[in-house]
N, C-alpha and C positions, 0 to 999 in steps of 0.2 A: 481800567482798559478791559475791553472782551475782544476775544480773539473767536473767530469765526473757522471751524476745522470739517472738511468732509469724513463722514461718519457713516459704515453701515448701517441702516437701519434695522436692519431684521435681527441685529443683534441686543437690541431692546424692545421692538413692538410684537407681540404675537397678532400674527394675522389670521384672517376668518375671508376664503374669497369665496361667496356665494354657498355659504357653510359647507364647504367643501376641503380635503386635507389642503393644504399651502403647496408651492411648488417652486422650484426656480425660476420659473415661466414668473408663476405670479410675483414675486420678488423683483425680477427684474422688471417685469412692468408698471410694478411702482415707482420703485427708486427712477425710472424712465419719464415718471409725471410729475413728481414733486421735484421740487430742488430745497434739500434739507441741510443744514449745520447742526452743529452743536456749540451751543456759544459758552464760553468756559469764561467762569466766572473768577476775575484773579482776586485775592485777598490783598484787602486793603488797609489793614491794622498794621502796618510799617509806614504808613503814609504820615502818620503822627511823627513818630519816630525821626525819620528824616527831617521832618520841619525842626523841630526838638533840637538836633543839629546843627540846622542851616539858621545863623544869627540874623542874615540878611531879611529875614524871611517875617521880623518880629520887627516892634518898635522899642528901640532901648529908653532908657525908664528916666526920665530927666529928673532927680530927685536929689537933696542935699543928702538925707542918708542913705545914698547908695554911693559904697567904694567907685572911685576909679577905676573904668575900666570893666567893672560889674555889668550884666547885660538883666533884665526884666523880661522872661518871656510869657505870653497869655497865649495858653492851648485852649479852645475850645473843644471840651467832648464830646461825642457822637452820642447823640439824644437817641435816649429809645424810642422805638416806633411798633403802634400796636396796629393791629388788624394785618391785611395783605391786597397785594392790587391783584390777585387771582381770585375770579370767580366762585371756585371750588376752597373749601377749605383742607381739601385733602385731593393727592393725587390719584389716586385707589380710583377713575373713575371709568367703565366700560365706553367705549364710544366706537363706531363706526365712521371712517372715515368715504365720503362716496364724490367719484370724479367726475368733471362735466361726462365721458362717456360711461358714465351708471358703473364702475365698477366701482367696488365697497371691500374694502380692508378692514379688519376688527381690531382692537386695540385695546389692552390693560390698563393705558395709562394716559391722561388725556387733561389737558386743563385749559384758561383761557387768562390771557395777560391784560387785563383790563386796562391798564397805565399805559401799552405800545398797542394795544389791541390787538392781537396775535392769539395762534394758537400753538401750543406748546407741546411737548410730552418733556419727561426730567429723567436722564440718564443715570446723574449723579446727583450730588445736591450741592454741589456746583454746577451741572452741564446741564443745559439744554437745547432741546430739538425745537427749531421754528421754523412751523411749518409756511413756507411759500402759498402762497392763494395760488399762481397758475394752475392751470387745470384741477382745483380744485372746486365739487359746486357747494356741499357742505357738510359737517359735521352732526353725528347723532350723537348727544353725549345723555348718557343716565336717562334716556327717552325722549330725551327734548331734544328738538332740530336747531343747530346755529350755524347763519349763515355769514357772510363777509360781502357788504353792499359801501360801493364808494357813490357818493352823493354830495354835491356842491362843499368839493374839494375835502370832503369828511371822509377818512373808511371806517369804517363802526364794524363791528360784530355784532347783530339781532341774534334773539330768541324768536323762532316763527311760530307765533300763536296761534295762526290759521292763514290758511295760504289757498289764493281764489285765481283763476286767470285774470278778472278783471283786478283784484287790489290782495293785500296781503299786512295783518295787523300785528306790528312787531316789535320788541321788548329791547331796547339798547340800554346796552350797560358803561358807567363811569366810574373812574374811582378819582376822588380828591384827596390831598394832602393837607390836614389841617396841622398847622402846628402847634407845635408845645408853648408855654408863656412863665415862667414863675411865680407870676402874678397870684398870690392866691387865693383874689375872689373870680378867678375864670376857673379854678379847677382843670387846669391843664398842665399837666407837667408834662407830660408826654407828648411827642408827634403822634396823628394819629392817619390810618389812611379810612377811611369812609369811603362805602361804594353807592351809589344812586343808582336809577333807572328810569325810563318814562318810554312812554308808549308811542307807539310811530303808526302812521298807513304810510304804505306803500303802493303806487300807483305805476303806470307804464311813463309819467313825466314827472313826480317828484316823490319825496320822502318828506313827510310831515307830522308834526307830535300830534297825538290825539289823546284826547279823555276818554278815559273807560268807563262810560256809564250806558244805559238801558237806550236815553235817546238818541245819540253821537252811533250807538253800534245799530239801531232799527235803520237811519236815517243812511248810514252806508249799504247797508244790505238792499235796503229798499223795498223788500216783502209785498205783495199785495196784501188783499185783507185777510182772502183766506188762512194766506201761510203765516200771517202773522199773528192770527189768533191761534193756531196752530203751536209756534212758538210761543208764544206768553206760556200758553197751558201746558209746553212740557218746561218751560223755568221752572213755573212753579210748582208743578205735582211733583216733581225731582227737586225743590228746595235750592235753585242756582241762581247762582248774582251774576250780575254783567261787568259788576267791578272785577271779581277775580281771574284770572288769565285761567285759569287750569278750569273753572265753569265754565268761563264764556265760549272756551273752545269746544265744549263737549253742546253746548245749545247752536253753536255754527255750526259744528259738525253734523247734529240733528237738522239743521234749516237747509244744509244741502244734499239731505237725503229724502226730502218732502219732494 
C-alpha cells in the first residue's frame, strides 16, 4: 500500500527563482502551481509472515507420509531484481523545474520514474515527491530538457533533442521487466528491469517513431541546396553523426542559425 500525505516542499528542494535569493513569495507560488505528495512507501517483508500464518492461504499436502492433521506450506521468495525503473542511476541530479508561465525553480534533487512515467524528487528512501504535470511545461535535468506529452491515449516523458515551431525530435523512454527463470541454459536467475528508448517527431497533429539517420533527419528539415551543403560541410569538418542525439542537435542547432 502507498499512502499519499501533503508535504512542504521547501523543506526538501532548494530553489533558485531567476538566480535570485528565494523568498516566501516564491515558495508560495510554487506550492500554488504544483500539487505534490509524498508517497510513503510501506514495508512489505511481513507480508510473508502473515501468509506463513494463515493456513487457508496454502494447499495442504495430500500425502501418505504426512501425519494427520500436518499442513505442507510452499512460500515463494521474493526474487532479486537488478537494474531500476529510474532514469538516473543516482538522485544527486541538478534540474530546473520551469512552469507554463516561465517561472523556474532549482532543485538538488531530481529523477524520472520510467515504469509510472512521473517525475519524482526522494525525501527519504522510502518517500517520495510526485510531481503533478499541471501547470507544469518542463523540466531541465543535468542540461537536458524533458517534457510530459500525452498522445493517442499515451503520456510519456520525452528527452527534447531539438525543438522547432514547425516539429520537434524526441527521445522516449521505457523500462521492461524481464524475468528470472532457473533454467540454466537462459542465464537468468534474476528478475531484471531493462530500459529502452526510441526516437519520436513531434508535429502540431501527431507523435511518431523516427530513425536517426542522415536521410529521415535532411528529409524533415527540408534544406534547400544552399543550406544544405552548408550543413554536410559543418557534420563533417566537426566529425558529427546524425545517429547520435547529442551530434545531431548541435548540426540542427547550426542549420538554424544559417
Amino acid at each position: 500500500m502507498y499512502k499519499v500525505y501533503p508535504f512542504l516542499l521547501f523543506q526538501f528542494v532548494t530553489f533558485e527563482y531567476k538566480q535570485s535569493k528565494i523568498t516566501m513569495k516564491n515558495i508560495l507560488s510554487l506550492l500554488s502551481v504544483l500539487a505534490i505528495g509524498i508517497v510513503n512507501a510501506q514495508e512489505t517483508s511481513s507480508t510473508n509472515v502473515r501468509a506463513i500464518n494463515n493456513p487457508g492461504m496454502f494447499t495442504k499436502a495430500a500425502s501418505a507420509n504426512v501425519s494427520p492433521g500436518a499442513s505442507m506450506f510452499f512460500v515463494n521468495p521474493a526474487r532479486e531484481v537488478e537494474g531500476s525503473i529510474y532514469l538516473f542511476e543516482k538522485w544527486e541530479n541538478r534540474g530546473v523545474l520551469v512552469t507554463i508561465d516561465k517561472q523556474r525553480f532549482g532543485m538538488k534533487n531530481i529523477n524520472i520514474d520510467l515504469k509510472n512515467q512521473a517525475f519524482q524528487s526522494r525525501f527519504t528512501k522510502d518517500s517520495i515527491f510526485n510531481y503533478n504535470f499541471n501547470n507544469i511545461d518542463r523540466f531541465i535535468i543535468n542540461n537536458k530538457v524533458y517534457k510530459n506529452f500525452y498522445y493517442n491515449e499515451d503520456n510519456r516523458i520525452y528527452e527534447i533533442i531539438h525543438e522547432t515551431p514547425e516539429f520537434a525530435i524526441l527521445k522516449g523512454f521505457k523500462v521492461n521487466l524481464v524475468e528470472g527463470s532457473a533454467n540454466p541454459m537462459l542465464n537468468r536467475k534474476t528478475d531484471k528491469y531493462v530500459q529502452k528508448y526510441n526516437y519520436y517527431v513531434k508535429t502540431d497533429t501527431e507523435i511518431r517513431k523516427f530513425n536517426l539517420n542522415r536521410k529521415q533527419i535532411i528529409k524533415l528539415i527540408d534544406p534547400d541546396k544552399a543550406v544544405l551543403d552548408k550543413i554536410m560541410k559543418y557534420a563533417k569538418d566537426n566529425n558529427l553523426s546524425f545517429r547520435d542525439d547529442l551530434q545531431l542537435k548541435r548540426i540542427l542547432d547550426y542549420s538554424n542559425s544559417i
